[in-house]
MISEFI-8726 format. One record per atom (N, C-alpha, C, CB): residue number from 1; residue in three letters; z, x negated, y negated. Coordinates in steps of 0.2 Angstrom, whole numbers. Glycine has a CB too. Layout:
REC resi resn    c3    c1    c2
REC  NUM  ala     Z     X     Y
...
This chain:
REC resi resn    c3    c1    c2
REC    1  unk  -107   -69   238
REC    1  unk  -104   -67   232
REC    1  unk  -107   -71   226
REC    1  unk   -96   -68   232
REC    2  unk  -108   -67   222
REC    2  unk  -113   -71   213
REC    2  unk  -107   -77   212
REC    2  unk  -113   -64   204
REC    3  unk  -108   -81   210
REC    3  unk  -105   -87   208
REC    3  unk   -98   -83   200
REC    3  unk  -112   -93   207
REC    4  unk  -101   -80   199
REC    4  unk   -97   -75   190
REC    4  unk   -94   -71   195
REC    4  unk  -104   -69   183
REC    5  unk   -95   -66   201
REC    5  unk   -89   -62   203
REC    5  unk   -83   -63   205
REC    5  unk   -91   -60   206
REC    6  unk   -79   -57   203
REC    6  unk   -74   -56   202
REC    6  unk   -70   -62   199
REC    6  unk   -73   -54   208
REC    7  unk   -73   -67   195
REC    7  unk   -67   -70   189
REC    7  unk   -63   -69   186
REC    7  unk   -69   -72   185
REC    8  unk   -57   -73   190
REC    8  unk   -50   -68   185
REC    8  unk   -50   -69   178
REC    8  unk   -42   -71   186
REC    9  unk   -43   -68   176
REC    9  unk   -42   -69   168
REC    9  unk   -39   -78   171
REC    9  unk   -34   -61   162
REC   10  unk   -35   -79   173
REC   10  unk   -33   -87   174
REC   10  unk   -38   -88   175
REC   10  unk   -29   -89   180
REC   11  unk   -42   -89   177
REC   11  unk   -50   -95   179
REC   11  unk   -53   -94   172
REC   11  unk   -57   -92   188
REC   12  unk   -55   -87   167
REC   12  unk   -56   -88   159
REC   12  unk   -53   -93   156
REC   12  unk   -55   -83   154
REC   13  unk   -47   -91   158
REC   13  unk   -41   -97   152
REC   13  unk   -41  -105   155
REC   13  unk   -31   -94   153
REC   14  unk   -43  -107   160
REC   14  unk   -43  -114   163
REC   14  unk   -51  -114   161
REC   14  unk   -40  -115   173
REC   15  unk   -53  -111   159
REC   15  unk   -61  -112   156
REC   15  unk   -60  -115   150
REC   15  unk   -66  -106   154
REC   16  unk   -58  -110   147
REC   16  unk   -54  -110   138
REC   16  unk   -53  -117   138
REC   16  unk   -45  -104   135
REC   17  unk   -48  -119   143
REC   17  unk   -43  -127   142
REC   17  unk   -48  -131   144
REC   17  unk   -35  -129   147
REC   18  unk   -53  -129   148
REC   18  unk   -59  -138   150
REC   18  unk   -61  -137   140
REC   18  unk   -71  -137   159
REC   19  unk   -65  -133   140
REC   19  unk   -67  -133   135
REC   19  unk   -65  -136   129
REC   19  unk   -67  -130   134
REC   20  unk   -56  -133   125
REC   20  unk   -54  -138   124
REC   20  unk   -54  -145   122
REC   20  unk   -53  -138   127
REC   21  unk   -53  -148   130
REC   21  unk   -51  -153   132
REC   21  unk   -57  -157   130
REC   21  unk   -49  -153   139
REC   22  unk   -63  -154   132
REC   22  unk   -69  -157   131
REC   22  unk   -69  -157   122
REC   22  unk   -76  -153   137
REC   23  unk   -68  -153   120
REC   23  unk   -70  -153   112
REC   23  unk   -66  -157   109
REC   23  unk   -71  -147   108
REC   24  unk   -60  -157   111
REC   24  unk   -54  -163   108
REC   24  unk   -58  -170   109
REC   24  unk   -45  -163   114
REC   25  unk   -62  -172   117
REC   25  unk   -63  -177   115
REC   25  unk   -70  -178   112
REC   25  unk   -60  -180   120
REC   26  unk   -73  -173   110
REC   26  unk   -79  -176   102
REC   26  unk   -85  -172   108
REC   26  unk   -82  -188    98
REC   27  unk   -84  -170   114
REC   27  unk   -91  -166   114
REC   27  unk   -93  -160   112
REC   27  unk   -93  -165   118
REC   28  unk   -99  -163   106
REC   28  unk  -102  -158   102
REC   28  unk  -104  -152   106
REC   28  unk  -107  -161    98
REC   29  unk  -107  -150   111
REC   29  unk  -108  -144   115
REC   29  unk  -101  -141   116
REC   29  unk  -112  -146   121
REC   30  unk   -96  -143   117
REC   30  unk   -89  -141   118
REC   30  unk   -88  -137   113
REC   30  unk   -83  -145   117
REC   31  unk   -88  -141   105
REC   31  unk   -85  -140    99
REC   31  unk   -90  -132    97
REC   31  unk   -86  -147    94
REC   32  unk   -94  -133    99
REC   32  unk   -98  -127    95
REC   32  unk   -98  -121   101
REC   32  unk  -108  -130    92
REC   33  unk   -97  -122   106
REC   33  unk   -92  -117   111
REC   33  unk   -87  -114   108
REC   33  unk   -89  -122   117
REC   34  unk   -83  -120   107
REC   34  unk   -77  -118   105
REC   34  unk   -79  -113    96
REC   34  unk   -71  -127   105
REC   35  unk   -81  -117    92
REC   35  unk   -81  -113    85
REC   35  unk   -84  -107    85
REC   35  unk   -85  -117    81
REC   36  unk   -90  -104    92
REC   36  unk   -91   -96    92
REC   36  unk   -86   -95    95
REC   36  unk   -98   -93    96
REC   37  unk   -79   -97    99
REC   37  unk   -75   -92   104
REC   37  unk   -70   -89    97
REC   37  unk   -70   -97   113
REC   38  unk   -68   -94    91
REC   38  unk   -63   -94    88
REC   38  unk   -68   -90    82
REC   38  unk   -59  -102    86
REC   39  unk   -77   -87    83
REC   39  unk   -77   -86    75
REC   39  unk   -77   -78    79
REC   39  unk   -84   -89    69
REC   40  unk   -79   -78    87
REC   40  unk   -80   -70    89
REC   40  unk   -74   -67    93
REC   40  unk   -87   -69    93
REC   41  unk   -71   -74    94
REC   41  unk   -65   -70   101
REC   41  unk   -66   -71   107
REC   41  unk   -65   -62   103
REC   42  unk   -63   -72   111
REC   42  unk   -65   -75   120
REC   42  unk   -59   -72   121
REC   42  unk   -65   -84   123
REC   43  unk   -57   -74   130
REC   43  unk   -52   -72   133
REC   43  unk   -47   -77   133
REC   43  unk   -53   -71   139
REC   44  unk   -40   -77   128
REC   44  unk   -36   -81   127
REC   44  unk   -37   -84   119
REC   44  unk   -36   -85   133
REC   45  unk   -43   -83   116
REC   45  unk   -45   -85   109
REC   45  unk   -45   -79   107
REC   45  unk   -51   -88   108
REC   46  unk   -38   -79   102
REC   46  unk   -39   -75    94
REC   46  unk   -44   -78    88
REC   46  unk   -31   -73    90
REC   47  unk   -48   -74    88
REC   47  unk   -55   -75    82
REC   47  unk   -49   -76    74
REC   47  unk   -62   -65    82
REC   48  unk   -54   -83    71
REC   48  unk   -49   -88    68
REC   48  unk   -57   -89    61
REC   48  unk   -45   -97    75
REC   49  unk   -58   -87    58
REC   49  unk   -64   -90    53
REC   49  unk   -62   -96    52
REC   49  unk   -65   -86    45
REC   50  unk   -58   -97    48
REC   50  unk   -54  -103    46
REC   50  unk   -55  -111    52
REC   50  unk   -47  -100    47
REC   51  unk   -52  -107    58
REC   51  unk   -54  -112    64
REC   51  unk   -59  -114    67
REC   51  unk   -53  -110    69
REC   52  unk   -66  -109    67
REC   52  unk   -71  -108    70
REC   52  unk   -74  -112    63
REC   52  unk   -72  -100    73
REC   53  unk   -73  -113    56
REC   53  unk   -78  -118    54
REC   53  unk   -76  -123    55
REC   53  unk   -81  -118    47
REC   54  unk   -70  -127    56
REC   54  unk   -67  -134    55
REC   54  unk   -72  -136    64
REC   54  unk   -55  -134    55
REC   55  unk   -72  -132    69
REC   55  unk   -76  -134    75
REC   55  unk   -83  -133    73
REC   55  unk   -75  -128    82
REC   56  unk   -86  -130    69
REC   56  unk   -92  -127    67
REC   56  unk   -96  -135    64
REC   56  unk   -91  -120    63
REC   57  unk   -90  -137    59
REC   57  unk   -91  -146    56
REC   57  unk   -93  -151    61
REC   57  unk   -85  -148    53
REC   58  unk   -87  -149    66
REC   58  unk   -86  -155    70
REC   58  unk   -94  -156    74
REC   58  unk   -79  -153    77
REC   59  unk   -95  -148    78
REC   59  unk  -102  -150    81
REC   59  unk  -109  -150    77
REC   59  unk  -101  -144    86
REC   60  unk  -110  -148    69
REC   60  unk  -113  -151    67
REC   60  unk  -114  -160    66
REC   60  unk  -113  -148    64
REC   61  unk  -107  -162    63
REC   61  unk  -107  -168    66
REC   61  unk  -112  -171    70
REC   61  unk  -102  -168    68
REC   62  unk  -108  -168    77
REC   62  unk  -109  -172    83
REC   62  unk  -122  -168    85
REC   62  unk  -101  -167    92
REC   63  unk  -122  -165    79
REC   63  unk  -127  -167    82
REC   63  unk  -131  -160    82
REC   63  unk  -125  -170    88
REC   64  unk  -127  -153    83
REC   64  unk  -129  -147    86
REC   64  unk  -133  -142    80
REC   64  unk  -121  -143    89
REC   65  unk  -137  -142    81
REC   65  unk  -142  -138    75
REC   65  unk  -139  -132    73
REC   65  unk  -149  -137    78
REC   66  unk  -138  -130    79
REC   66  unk  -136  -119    79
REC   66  unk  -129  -120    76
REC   66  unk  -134  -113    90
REC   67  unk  -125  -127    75
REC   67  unk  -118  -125    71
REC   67  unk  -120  -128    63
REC   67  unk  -111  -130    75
REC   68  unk  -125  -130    63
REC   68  unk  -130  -132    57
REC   68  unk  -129  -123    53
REC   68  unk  -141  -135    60
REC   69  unk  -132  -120    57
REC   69  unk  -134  -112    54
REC   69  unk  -130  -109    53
REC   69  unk  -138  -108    58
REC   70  unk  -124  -110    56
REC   70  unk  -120  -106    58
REC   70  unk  -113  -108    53
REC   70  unk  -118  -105    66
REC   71  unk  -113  -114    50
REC   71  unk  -109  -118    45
REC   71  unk  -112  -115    38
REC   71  unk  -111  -126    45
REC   72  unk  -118  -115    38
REC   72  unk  -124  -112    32
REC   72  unk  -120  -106    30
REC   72  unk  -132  -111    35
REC   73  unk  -118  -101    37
REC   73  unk  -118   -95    35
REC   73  unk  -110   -94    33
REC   73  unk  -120   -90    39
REC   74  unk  -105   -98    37
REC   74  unk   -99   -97    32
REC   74  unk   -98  -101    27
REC   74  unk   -94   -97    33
REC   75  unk  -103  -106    24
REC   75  unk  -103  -109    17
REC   75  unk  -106   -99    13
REC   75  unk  -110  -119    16
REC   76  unk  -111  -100    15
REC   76  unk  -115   -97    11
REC   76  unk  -111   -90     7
REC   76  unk  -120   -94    17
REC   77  unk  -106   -87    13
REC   77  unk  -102   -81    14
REC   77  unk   -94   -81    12
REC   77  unk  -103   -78    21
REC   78  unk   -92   -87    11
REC   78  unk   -87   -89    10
REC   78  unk   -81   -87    15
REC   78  unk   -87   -87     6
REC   79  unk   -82   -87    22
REC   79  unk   -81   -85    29
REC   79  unk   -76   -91    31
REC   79  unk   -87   -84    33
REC   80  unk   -68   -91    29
REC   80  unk   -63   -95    34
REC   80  unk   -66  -102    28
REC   80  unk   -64   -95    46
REC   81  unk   -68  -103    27
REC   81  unk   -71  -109    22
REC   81  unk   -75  -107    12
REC   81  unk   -77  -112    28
REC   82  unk   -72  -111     9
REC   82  unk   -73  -110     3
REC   82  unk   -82  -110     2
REC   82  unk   -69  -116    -2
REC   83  unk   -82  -106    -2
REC   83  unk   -91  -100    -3
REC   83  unk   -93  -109    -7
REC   83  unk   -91   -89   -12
REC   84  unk   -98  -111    -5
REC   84  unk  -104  -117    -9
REC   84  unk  -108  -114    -5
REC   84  unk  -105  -126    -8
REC   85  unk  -115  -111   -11
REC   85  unk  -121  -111    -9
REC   85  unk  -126  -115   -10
REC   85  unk  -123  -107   -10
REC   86  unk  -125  -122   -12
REC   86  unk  -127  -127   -12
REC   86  unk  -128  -132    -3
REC   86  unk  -124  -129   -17
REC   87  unk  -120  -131     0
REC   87  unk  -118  -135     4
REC   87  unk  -120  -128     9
REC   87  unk  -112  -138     2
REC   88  unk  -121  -122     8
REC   88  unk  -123  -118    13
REC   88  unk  -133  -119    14
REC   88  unk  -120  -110    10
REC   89  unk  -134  -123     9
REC   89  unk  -144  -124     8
REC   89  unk  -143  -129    12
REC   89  unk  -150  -126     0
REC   90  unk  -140  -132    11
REC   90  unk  -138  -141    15
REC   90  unk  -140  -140    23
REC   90  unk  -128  -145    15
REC   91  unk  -135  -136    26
REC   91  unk  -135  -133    31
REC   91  unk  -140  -130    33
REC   91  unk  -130  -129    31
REC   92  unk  -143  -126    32
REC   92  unk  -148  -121    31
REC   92  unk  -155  -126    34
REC   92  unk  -148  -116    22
REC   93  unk  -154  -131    29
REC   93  unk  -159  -136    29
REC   93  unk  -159  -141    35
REC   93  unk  -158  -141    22
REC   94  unk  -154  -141    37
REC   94  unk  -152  -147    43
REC   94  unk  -157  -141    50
REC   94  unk  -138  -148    45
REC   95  unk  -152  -136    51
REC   95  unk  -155  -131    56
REC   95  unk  -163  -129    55
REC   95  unk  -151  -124    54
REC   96  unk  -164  -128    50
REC   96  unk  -175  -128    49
REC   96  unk  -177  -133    51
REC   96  unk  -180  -129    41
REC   97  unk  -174  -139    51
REC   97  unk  -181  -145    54
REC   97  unk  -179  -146    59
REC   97  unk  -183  -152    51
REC   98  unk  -174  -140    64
REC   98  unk  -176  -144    70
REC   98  unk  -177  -132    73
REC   98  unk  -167  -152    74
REC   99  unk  -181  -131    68
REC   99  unk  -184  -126    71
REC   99  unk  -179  -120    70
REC   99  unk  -186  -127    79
REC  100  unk  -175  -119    66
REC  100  unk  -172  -110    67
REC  100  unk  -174  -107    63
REC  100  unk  -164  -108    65
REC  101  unk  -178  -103    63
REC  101  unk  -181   -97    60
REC  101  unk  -176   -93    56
REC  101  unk  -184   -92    66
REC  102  unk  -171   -92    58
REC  102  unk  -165   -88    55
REC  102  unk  -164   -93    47
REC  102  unk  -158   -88    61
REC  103  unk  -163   -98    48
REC  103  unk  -161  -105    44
REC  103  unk  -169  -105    37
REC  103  unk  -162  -114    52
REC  104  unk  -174  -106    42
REC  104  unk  -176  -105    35
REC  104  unk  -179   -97    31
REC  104  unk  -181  -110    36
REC  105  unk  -176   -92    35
REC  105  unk  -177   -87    31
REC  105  unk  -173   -86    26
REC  105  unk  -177   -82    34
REC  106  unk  -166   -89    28
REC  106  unk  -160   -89    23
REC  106  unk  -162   -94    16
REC  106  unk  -154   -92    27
REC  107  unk  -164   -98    19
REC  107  unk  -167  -102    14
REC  107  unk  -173  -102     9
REC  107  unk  -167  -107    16
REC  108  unk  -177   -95    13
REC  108  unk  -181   -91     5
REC  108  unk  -177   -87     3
REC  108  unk  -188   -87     6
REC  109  unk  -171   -87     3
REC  109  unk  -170   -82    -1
REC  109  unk  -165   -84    -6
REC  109  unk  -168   -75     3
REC  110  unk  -162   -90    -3
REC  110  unk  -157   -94    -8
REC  110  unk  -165   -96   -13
REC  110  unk  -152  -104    -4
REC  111  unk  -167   -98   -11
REC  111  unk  -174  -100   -17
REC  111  unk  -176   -96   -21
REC  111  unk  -180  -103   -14
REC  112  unk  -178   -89   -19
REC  112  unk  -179   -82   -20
REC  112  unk  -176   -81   -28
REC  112  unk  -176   -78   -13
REC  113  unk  -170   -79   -24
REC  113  unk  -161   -79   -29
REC  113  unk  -161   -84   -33
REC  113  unk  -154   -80   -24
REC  114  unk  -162   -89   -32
REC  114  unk  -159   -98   -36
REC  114  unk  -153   -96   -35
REC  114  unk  -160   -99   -46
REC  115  unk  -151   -96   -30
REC  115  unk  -145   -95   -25
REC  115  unk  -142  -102   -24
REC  115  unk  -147   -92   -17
REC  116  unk  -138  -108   -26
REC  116  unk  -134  -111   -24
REC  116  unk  -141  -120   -24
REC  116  unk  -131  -106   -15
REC  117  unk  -146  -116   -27
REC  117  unk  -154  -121   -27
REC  117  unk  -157  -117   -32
REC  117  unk  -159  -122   -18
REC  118  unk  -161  -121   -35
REC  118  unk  -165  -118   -42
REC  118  unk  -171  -114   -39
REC  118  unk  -168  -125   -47
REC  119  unk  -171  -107   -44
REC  119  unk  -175  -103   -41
REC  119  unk  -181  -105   -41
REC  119  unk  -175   -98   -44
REC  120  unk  -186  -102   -36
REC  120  unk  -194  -109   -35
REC  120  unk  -197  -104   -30
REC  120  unk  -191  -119   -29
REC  121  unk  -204  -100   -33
REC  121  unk  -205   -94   -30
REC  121  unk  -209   -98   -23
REC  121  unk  -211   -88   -35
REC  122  unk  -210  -105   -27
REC  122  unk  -217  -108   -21
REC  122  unk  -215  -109   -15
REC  122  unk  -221  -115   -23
REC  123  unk  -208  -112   -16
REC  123  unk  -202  -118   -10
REC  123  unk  -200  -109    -6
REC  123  unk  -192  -124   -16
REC  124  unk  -198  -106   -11
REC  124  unk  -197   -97    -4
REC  124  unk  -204   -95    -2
REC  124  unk  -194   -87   -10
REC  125  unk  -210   -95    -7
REC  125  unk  -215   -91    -1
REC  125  unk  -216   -96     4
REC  125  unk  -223   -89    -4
REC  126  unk  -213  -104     4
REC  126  unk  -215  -108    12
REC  126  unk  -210  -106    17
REC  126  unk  -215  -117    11
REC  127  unk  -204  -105    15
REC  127  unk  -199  -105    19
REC  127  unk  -202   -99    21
REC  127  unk  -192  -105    16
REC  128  unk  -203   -93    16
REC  128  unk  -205   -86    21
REC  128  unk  -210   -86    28
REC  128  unk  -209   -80    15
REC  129  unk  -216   -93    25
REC  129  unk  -220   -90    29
REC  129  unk  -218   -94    36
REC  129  unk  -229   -91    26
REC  130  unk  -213   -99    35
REC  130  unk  -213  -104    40
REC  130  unk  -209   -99    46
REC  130  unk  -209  -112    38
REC  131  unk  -204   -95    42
REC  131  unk  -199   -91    44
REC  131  unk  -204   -85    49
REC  131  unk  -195   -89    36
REC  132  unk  -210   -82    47
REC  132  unk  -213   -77    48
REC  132  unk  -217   -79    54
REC  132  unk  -217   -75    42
REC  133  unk  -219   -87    53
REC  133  unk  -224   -87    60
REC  133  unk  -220   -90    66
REC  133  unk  -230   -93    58
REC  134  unk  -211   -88    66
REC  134  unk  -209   -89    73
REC  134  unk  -207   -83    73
REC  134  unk  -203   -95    75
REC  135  unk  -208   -75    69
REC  135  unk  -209   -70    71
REC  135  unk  -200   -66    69
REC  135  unk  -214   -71    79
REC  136  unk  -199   -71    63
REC  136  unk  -194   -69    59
REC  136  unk  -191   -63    56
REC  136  unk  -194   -71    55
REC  137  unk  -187   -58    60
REC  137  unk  -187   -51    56
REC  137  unk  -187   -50    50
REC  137  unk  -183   -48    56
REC  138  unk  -192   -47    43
REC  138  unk  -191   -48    38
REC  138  unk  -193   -53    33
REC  138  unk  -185   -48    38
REC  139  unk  -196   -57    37
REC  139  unk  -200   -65    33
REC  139  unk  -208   -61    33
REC  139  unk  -199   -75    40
REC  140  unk  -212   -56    35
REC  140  unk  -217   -56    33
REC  140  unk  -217   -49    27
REC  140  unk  -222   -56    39
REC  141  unk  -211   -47    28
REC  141  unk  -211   -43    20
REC  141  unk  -210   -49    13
REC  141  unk  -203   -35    20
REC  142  unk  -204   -55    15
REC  142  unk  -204   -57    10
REC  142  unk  -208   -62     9
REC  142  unk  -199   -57    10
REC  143  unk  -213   -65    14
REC  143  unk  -220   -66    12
REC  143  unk  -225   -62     6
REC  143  unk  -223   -65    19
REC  144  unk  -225   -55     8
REC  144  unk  -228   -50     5
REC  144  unk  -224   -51    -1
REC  144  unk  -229   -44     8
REC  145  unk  -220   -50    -3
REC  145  unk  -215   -48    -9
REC  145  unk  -219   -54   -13
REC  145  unk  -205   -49    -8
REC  146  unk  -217   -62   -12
REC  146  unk  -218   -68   -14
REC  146  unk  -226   -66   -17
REC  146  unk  -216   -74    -9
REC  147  unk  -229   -65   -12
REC  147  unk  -237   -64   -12
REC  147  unk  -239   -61   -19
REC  147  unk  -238   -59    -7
REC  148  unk  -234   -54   -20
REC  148  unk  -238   -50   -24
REC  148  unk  -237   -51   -32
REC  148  unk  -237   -44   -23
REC  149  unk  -229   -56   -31
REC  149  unk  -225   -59   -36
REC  149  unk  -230   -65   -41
REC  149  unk  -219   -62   -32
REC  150  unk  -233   -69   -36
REC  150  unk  -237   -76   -37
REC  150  unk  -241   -75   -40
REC  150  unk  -240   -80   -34
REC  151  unk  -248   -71   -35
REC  151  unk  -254   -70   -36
REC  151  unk  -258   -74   -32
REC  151  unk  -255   -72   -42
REC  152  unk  -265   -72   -29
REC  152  unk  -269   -74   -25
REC  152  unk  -270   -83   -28
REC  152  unk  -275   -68   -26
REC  153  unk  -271   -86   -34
REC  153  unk  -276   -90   -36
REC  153  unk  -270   -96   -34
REC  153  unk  -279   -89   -46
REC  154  unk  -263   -93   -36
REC  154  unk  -257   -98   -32
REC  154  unk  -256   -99   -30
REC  154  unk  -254   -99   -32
REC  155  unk  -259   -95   -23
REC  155  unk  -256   -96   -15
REC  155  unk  -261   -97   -13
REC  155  unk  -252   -90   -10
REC  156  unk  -267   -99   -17
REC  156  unk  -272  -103   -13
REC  156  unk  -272  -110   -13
REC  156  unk  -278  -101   -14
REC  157  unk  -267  -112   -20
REC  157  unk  -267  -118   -19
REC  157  unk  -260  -122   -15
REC  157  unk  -267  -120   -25
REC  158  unk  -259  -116   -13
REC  158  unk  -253  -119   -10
REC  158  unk  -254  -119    -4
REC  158  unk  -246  -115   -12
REC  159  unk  -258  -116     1
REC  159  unk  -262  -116    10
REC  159  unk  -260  -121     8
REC  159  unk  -271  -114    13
REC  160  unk  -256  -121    17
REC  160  unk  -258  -129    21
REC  160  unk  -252  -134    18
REC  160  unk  -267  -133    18
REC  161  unk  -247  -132    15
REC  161  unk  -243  -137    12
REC  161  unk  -235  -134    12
REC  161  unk  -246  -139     5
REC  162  unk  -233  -127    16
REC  162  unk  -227  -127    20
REC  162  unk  -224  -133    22
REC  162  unk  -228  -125    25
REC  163  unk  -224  -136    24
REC  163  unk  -219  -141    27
REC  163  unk  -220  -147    23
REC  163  unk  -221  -142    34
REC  164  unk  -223  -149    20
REC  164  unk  -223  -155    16
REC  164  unk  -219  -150     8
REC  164  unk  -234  -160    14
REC  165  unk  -219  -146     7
REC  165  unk  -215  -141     0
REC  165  unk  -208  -142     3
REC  165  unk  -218  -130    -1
REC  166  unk  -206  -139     9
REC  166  unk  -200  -139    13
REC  166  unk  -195  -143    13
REC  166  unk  -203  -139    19
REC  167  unk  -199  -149    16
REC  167  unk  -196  -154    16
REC  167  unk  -193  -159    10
REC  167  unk  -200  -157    19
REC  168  unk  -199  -158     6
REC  168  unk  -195  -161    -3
REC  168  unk  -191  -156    -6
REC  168  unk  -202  -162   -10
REC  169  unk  -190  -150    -2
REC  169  unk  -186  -145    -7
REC  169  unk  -177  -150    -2
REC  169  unk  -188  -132    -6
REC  170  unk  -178  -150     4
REC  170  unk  -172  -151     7
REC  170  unk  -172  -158     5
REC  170  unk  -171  -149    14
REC  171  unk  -174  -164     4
REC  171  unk  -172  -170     2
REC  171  unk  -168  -171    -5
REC  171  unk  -176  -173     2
REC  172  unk  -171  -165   -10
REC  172  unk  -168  -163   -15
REC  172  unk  -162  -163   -15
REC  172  unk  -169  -157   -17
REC  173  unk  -159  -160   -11
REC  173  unk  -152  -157   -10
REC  173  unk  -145  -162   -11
REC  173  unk  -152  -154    -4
């Protein structure tokens, strides 16, 4: 028999309680467990916005990048927590340097916008392209967009300097 078959609803819910138990006491893999069960629903978890960002803090805290992003997006959206799109770039910014593609596509387009960070065509076309070369839905149109916006003579001076542009736009913050 598969180790998953035939799992009752008791054995979910004594999952639910390690879990818990484990995030009560600060582990950050727990907590960001726990913050997707309260932001989508599980077996025995009524989906809670509210809930799911106060765990979503906890496990950024403790460390967890994906609750980086996912904090970003109910700062960003105003989701169970009060709308900053400043403190949604913060986030956004924590999750890019340790590699979320999603993270910094969000973050050309706060730049894009002057969303929550001062508009900055050069700081979005890096996010777009950094966003595009881990094959980011939507980051090589807004590559092109930025592209056509700039001009050839200004995105040649800009080759080669993604990630040093990147990096001073998030220390900014």
């Amino acid at each position: 028999m598969l180790p998953c078959a035939g799992v009752s609803e008791t054995s979910d819910l004594d999952r639910e309680d390690q879990i818990l138990e484990l995030a009560m006491a600060g582990d950050a893999g727990a907590q960001f467990s726990l913050a997707l069960r309260y932001e989508f629903g599980a077996p025995g978890v009524v989906p809670d916005t509210a809930v799911s960002a106060a765990w979503f803090k906890k496990a950024a805290e403790g460390g967890i990048s994906g609750a980086y992003l996912y904090l970003g997006l109910k700062y960003e959206n105003g989701s169970g927590i009060t709308q900053n799109l400043r403190q949604a770039a913060i986030c956004y910014c924590q999750a890019a340097d340790d590699d979320w593609a999603a993270a910094r596509y969000f973050l050309a387009v706060l730049y894009q916008d002057g969303r929550g960070v001062p508009q900055d065509d050069r700081i979005a076309l890096a996010w777009y392209r950094l966003a595009a070369e881990q094959g980011y839905p939507g980051a090589e149109e807004g590559v092109k967009e930025m592209s056509d916006r700039m001009g050839q003579e200004f995105l040649t001076d800009l080759a080669g300097n993604d990630l040093i542009l990147t990096k001073k736009a998030c220390a900014g913050l």
